[in-house]
C-alpha positions as CSV (number, residue, x, y, z in Angstrom):
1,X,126.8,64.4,88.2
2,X,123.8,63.4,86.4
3,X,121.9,66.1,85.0
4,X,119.4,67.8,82.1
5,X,121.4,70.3,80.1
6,X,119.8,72.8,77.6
7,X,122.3,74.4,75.7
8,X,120.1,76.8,73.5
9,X,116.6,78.1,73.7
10,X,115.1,76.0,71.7
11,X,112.7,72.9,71.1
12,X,111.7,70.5,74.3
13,X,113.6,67.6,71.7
14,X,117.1,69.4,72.4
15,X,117.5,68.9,75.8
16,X,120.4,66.2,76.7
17,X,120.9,64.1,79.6
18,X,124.8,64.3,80.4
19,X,127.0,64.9,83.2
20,X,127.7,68.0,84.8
21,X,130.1,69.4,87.3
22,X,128.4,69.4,91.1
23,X,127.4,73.1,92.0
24,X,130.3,75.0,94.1
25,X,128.3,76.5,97.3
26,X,128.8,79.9,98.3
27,X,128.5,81.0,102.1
28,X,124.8,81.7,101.6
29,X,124.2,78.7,99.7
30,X,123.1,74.9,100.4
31,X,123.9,71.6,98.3
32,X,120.9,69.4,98.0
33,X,121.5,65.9,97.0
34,X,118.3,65.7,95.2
35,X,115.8,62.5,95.5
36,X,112.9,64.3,93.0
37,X,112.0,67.5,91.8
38,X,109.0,68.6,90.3
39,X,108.2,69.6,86.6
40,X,106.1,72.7,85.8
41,X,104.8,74.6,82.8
42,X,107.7,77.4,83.3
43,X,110.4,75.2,82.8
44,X,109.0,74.1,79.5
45,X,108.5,77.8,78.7
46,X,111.8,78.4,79.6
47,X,113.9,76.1,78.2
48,X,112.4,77.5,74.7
49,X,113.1,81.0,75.6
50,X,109.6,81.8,75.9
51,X,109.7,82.6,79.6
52,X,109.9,86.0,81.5
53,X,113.4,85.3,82.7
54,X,116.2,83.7,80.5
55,X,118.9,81.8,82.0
56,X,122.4,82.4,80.9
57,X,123.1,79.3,78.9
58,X,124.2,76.3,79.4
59,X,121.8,75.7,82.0
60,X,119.5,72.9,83.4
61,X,116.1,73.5,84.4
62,X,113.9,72.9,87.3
63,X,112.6,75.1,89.8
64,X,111.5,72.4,92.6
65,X,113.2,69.5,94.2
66,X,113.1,67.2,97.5
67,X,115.8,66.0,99.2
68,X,118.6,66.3,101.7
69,X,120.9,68.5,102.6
70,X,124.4,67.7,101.2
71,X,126.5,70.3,102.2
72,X,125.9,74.3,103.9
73,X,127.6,77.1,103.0
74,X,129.7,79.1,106.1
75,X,127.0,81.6,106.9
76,X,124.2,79.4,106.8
77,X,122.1,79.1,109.9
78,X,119.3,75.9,110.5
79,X,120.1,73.3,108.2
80,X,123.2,70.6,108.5
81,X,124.3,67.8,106.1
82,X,121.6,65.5,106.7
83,X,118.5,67.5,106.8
84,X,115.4,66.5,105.0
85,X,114.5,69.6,102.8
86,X,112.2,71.4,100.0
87,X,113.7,74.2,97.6
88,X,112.6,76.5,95.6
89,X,115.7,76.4,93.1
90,X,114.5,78.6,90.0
91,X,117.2,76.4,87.5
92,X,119.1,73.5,88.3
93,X,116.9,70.9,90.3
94,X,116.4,68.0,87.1
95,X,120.0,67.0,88.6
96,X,121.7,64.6,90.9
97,X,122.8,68.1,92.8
98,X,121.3,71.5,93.3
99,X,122.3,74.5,94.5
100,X,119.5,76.6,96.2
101,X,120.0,80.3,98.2
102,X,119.1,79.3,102.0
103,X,116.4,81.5,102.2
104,X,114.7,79.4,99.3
105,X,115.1,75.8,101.2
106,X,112.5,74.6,103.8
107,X,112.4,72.2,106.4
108,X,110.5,68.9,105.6
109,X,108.7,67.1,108.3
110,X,108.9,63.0,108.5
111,X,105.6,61.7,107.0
112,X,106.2,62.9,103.4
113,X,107.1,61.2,100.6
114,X,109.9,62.6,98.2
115,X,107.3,62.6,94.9
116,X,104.6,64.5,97.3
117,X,107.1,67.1,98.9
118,X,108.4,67.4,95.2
119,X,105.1,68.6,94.1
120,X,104.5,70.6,97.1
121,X,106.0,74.5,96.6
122,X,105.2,76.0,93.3
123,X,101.3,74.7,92.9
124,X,100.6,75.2,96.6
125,X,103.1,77.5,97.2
126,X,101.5,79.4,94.7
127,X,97.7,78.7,95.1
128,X,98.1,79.6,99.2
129,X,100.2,82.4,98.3
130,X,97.4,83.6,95.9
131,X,94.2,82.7,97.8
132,X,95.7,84.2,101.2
133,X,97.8,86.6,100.8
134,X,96.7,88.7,97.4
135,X,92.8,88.0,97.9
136,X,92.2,87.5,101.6
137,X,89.8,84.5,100.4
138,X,87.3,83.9,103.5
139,X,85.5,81.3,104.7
140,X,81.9,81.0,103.1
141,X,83.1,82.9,99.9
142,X,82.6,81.3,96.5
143,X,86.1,80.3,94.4
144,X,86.2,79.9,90.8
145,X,88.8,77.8,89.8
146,X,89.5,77.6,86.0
147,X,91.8,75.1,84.8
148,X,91.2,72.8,87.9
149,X,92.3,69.7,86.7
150,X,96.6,70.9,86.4
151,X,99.0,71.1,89.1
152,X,98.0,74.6,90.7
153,X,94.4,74.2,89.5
154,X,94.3,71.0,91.7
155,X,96.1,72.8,94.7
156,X,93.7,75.5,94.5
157,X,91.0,73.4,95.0
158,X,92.4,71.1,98.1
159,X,93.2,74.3,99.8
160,X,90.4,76.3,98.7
161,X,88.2,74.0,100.3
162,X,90.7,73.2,103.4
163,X,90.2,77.2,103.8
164,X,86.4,76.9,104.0
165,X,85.3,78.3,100.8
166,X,82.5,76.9,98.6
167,X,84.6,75.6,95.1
168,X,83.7,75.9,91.9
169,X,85.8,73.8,89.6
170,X,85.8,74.5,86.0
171,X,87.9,72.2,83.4
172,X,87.4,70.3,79.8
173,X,86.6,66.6,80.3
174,X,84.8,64.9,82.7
175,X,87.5,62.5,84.0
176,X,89.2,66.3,85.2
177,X,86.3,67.5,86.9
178,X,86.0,64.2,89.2
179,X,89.4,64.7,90.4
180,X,88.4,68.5,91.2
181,X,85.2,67.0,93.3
182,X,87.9,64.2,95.0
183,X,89.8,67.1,95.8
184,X,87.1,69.5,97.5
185,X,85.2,71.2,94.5
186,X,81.4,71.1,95.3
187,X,80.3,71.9,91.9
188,X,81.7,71.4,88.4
189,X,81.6,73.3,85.3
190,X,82.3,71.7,81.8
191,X,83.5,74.5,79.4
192,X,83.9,72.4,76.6
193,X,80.3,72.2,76.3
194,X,78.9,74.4,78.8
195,X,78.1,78.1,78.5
196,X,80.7,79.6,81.7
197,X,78.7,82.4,82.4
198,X,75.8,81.3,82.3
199,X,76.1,78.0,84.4
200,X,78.1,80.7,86.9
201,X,75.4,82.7,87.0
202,X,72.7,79.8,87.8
203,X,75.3,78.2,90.3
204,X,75.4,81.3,92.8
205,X,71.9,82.5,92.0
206,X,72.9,85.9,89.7
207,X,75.2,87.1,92.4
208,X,78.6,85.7,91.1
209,X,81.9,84.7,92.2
210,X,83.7,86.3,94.9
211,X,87.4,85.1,93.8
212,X,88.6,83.5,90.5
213,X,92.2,81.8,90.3
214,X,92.8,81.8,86.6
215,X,95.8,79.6,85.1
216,X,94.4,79.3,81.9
217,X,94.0,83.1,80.4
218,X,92.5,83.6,76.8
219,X,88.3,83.9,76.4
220,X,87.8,82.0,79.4
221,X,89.0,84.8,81.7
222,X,87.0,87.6,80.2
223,X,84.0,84.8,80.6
224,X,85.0,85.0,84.5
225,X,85.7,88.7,85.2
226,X,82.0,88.8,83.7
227,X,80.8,86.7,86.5
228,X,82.5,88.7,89.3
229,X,80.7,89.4,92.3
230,X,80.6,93.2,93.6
231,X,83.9,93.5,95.2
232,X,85.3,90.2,93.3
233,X,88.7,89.5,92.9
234,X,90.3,88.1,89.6
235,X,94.3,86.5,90.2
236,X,96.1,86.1,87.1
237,X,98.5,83.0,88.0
238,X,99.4,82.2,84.3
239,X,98.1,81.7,80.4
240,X,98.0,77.8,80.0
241,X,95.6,78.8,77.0
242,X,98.1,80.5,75.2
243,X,96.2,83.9,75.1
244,X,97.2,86.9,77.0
245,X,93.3,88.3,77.2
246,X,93.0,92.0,77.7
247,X,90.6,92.7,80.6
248,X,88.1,95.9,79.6
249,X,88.5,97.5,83.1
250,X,85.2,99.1,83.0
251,X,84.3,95.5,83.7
252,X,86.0,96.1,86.9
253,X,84.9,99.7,87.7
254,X,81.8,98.3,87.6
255,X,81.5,96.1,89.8
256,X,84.4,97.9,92.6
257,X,86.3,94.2,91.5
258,X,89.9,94.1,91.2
259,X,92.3,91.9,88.4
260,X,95.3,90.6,90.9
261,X,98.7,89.3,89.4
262,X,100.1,86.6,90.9
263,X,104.2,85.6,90.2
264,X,105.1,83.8,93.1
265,X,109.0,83.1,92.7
266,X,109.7,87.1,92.8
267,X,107.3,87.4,95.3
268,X,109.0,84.5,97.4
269,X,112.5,86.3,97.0
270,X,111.0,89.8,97.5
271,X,109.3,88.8,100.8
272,X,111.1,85.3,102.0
273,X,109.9,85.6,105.6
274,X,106.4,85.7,104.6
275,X,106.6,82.5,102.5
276,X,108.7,80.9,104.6
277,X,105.4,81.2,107.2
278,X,103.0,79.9,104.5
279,X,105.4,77.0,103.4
280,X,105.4,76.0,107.0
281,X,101.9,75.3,107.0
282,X,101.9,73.7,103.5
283,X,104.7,70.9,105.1
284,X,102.9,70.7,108.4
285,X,99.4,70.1,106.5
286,X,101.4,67.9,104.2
287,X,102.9,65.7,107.2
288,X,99.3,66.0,108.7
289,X,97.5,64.7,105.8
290,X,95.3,67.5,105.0
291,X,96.6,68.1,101.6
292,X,97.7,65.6,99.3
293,X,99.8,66.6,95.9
294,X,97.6,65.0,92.9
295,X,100.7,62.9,91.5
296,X,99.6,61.9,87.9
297,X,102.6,60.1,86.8
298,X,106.8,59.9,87.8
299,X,109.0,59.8,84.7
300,X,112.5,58.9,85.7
301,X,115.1,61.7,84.8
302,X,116.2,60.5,81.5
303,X,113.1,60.9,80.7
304,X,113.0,64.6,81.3
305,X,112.0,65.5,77.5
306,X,109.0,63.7,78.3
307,X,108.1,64.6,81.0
308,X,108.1,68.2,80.2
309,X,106.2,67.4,77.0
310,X,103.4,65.8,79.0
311,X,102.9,69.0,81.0
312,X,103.5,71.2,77.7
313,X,100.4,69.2,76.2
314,X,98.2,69.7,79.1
315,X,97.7,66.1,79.6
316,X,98.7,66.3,83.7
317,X,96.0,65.1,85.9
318,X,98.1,66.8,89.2
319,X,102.1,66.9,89.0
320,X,104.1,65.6,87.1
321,X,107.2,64.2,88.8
322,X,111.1,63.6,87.6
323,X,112.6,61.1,89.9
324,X,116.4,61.3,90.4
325,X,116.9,58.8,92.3
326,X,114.2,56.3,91.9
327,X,115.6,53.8,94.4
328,X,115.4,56.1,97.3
329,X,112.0,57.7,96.0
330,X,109.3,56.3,98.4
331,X,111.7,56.5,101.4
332,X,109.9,58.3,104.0
């Protein structure tokens, strides 16, 4: 089979498109013949060696993919040859095959899109994980969102909003801050040349933000643990910035407000029956229409190196997409 193979930690530039031997399944296991998967800013950390977890090597990356069910393993229960499907794969999806644990593959409605369901478990998967589960956002609270223009930015926005909470979207550039507002955000904030605080504190009248969902990391999340409101909650979802900022907790103490981490693969394998409920909603609100993956552009999979680099240079606008088999791509 077709697939991206990184033989050493190293440079985005030595990744190689070659063929690979098709997964063996083991009794737990599924084979998904895969139609898209989608790229995210771990993969590129982790094919350089720079990511929490390191692969045993030779591996291929990829931690998302759409498609269907080639073949079950013999103590697999729910899915047949056949079945449309979303996986959570960790390695392995920018390929013609995947090999994904059966308590990581999901059910996908008819209505969806391969590209869109591609996009669909590690930015919302995430940003639902994050705003339900770890800070019980409510409806009427205010939402911060700080790097609102990238893949889970974006999904924290739809489904901020979808969850009835007033959005704040902060980002860079103009053109990022419309798509937060298409998305649900009902007020913007520049922070290339706005003051964060400050235009925070004016936007909720002194009182502050009840939730921030932080991707970014660096100067911009002391900025927003400053603009807490009491009994605020900060999530730590990633450092796009670069920066690992360290929080001075008597910014907490002070105002009873807690800093909340967020790593959503663990937390999907450490409790699989809880995300399997929240996924359910995702593909049933992605069938429905309610939420919409941003889809900024869909490189083909030989051109996986750039792809990755595009997310790796923070120039997304929503997900970016590998397909892996374009002709089938659209197919409903």
């Amino acid at each position: 089979m077709k697939s991206v193979i990184c033989a050493a930690f190293a440079p985005l530039e030595s990744l190689t498109i070659g063929a690979a031997p098709r997964p063996e399944i083991g009794e737990t296991d599924i084979l998904i013949a895969v139609q898209a998967a989608g790229v995210n800013f771990p993969d590129g950390l982790m094919v350089q060696g720079k990511y929490q977890t390191k692969p045993a090597l030779p591996f291929t990356p990829g931690s998302e993919a759409a498609g269907v069910v080639e073949a079950v393993g013999g103590k697999v229960t729910g899915f047949k040859p056949g079945d449309r499907v979303v996986a959570f794969s960790g390695t392995g999806a920018f390929a013609e095959y995947v090999k994904v644990p059966a308590s990581q593959v999901y059910h996908l409605p008819a209505g969806a899109n391969w590209a869109s369901a591609a996009g669909l478990l590690i930015t919302y998967g995430t940003s639902y994980y994050a705003l339900r589960d770890r800070a019980g956002l409510k409806p009427g609270e205010t939402l911060l969102v700080l790097g609102a223009a990238g893949g889970v930015g974006l999904a924290a926005v739809e489904l901020g909003a979808l969850m009835g909470a007033r959005v704040i979207a902060a980002a860079s550039t103009a053109d990022k801050l419309a798509l937060a507002r298409a998305r649900g955000a009902a007020e913007t904030i520049n922070y290339a040349d706005e003051d964060l605080r400050a235009r925070l504190k004016a936007l909720t009248d002194g009182r502050g933000v009840d939730v921030v969902y932080d991707p970014v990391g660096g100067a911009m999340s002391i900025a927003a643990v400053k603009s807490l409101a009491w009994g605020g909650r900060h999530l730590v979802i990633g450092f796009a910035q670069g920066d690992i900022p360290s929080i001075p907790t008597n910014l907490l103490l002070l105002k009873n407000a807690a800093a909340i981490g967020v790593l959503w693969g663990n937390a999907l394998r450490a409790d699989p029956a809880l995300h399997a409920r929240n996924i359910a909603d995702l593909t049933a609100w992605l069938a429905a229409g309610n939420i919409s993956p941003a889809i900024d552009t869909i490189f083909p999979l030989e051109r996986a190196v750039a792809a990755i680099a595009h997310v790796m240079d923070r120039r997304a606008r929503g997900k970016v997409i590998l397909a892996v088999r374009p002709d089938k791509e659209d197919e409903a």
